[in-house]
C-alpha positions in Angstrom: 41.3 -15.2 2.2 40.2 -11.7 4.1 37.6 -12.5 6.9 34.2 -11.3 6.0 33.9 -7.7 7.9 30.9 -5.9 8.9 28.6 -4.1 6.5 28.2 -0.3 6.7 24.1 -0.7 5.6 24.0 -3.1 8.8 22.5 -1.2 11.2 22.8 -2.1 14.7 20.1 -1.4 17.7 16.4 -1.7 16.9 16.8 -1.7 13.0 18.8 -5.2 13.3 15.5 -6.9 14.3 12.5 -5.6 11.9 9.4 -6.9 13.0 8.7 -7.7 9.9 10.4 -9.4 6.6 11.0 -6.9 3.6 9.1 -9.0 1.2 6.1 -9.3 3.9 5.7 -5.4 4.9 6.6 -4.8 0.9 3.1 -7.1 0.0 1.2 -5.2 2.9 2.2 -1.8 1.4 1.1 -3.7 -2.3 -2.3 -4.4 -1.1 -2.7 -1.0 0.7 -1.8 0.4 -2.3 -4.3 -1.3 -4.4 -7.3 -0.6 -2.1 -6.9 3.0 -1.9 -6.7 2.8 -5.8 -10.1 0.8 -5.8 -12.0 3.5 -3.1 -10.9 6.1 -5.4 -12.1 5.0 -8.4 -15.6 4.1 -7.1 -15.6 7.9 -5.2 -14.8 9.2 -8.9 -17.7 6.7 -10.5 -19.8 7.6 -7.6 -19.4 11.7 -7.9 -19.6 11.6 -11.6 -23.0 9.7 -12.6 -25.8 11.6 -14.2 -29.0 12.3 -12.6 -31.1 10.0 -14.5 -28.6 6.8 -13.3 -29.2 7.7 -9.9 -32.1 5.1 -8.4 -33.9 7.9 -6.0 -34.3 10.3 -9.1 -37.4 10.6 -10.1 -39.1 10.3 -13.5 
């Protein structure tokens, strides 16, 4: 049997140590993600309602 050697993806220094775990930072990017999509979509219902929807308008 050959001794296990070092991967070349291993990076050494800083990288080695990631503050934080792949599937962690990968669930904070998820629900990032899906916030920006929700403040977008009520921007775009905000911006688009008609006149008479709006509660200041007047009759």
């Amino acid at each position: 049997m050959l001794p296990a050697a070092v991967a070349w993806a291993d990076h050494g220094g800083p990288l080695r140590d990631a503050p934080m775990s792949p599937l962690a930072s990968a669930l904070v990017f998820a629900g990032l993600a899906l916030l920006v999509g929700a403040v977008v979509v009520v921007v775009i219902a905000l911006l688009t309602r008609r006149p008479e929807s709006r509660p200041d308008a007047k009759e």
